[in-house]
N, C-alpha and C positions, 0 to 999 in steps of 0.2 A: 594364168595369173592366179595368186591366191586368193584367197578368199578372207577379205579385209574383218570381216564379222566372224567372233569367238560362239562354236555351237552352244546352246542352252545347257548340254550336257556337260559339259566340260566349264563351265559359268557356274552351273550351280554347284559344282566339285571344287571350283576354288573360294568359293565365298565361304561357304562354314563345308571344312573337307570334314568334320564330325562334330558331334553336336556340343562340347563343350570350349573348343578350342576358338581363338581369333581368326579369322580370316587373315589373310596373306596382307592383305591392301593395310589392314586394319592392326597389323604388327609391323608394317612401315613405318605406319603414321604415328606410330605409337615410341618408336625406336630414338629418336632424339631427344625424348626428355626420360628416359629413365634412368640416366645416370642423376638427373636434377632430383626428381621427385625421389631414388632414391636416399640423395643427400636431404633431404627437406623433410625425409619420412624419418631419419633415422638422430635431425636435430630435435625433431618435435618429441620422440620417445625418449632422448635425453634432458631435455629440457621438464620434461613430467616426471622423470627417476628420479629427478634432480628436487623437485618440490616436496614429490613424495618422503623423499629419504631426507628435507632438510624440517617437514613438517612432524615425522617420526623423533628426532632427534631433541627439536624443540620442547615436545611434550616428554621425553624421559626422564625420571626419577630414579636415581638408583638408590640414594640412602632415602630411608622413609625414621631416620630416628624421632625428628620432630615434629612427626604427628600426634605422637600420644601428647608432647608436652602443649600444641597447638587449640589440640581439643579439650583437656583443662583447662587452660585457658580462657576458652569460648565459654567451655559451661561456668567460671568462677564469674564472668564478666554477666551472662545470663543472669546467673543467681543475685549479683550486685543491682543490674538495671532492676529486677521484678523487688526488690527490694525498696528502691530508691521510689518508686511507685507508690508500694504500699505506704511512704510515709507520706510524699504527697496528697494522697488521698485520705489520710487520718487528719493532716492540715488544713485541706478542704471541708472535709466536716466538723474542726472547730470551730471554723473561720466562720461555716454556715448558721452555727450555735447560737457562737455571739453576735452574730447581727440580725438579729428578730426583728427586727422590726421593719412594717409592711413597706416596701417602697412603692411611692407613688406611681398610683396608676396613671399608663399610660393610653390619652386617646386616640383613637386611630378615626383619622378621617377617609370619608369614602371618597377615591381618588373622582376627579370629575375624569372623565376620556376627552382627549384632546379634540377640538374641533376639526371637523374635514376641512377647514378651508388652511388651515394650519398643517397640514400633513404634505411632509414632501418639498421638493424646490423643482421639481420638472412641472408638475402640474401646471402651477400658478401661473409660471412663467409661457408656455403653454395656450391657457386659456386666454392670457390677453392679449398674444400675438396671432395663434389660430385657433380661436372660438370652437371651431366647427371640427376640432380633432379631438375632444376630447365625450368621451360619452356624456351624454346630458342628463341620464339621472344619477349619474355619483361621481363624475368631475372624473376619470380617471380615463387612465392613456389607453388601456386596453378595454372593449369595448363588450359589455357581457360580462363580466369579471366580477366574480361573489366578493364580495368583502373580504377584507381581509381579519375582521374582530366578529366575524359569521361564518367560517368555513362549511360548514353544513358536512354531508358526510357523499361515499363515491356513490350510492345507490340515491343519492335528490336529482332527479331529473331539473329541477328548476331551483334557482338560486332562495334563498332567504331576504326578504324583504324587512328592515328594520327602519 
């Protein structure tokens, strides 16, 4: 009877018969899509020849005549806008001449800060449904939580008390 079991010698000679090549099993398995991956390999490098060569074309110049006329152009319109400035700015300082006289001072009041009880639409609403969710010494949702018109700096170990 033969001997149903392939020796180890003859095992490791067909898996890698040298060290860069496929294995036997591994060029079977491999054998029904390379006519595909072919064709897939050789639409995808047309399809890039194709970008390349419509992105080169895009950008070609062949006549450059109208760049000299282009670039006069730019600088005569340059020269007009810095122009057109300088007379603005001559108009502004007659304008500022003739109108001497002091305009009324303006007073500036110190803004009052808004009350905490006033701050926010979660809080209030909140506190009167569940009391006990909100921190009790500054009414807010998060519990420990510095002010927010006090942030103090990373190195305060404890909050700012105002």
């Amino acid at each position: 009877m033969a001997d149903p079991y392939v020796s180890r010698k003859d095992a490791a000679a067909s898996y890698r018969p040298y060290n860069q090549l496929m294995s036997p099993g591994l060029q079977r398995a491999r054998e029904p899509f390379r006519v595909r991956n072919a064709v897939t390999g050789t639409l995808l490098l047309a399809f890039a020849a194709g970008v390349w060569a419509y992105s080169v074309s895009a950008v070609k110049q062949d006549v450059f005549d109208d760049i000299d006329e282009e670039a006069r152009q730019l600088a005569r319109e340059r020269e007009r806008s810095l122009e057109e400035r300088e007379a603005e700015r001559k108009l502004a300082e007659g304008a500022a001449k003739i109108e001497s006289a002091p305009a009324a001072a303006v007073v500036q009041q110190a803004g009052v800060p808004p009350s905490m009880a006033g701050r926010g639409l979660l809080a209030p609403l909140l506190a009167r449904r569940f009391p006990g969710l909100l921190d009790p010494a500054t009414k807010t949702l998060v519990w420990g939580a510095p002010s927010v018109d006090s942030i103090g700096k990373l190195g305060d170990g404890r909050r700012h008390q105002s």
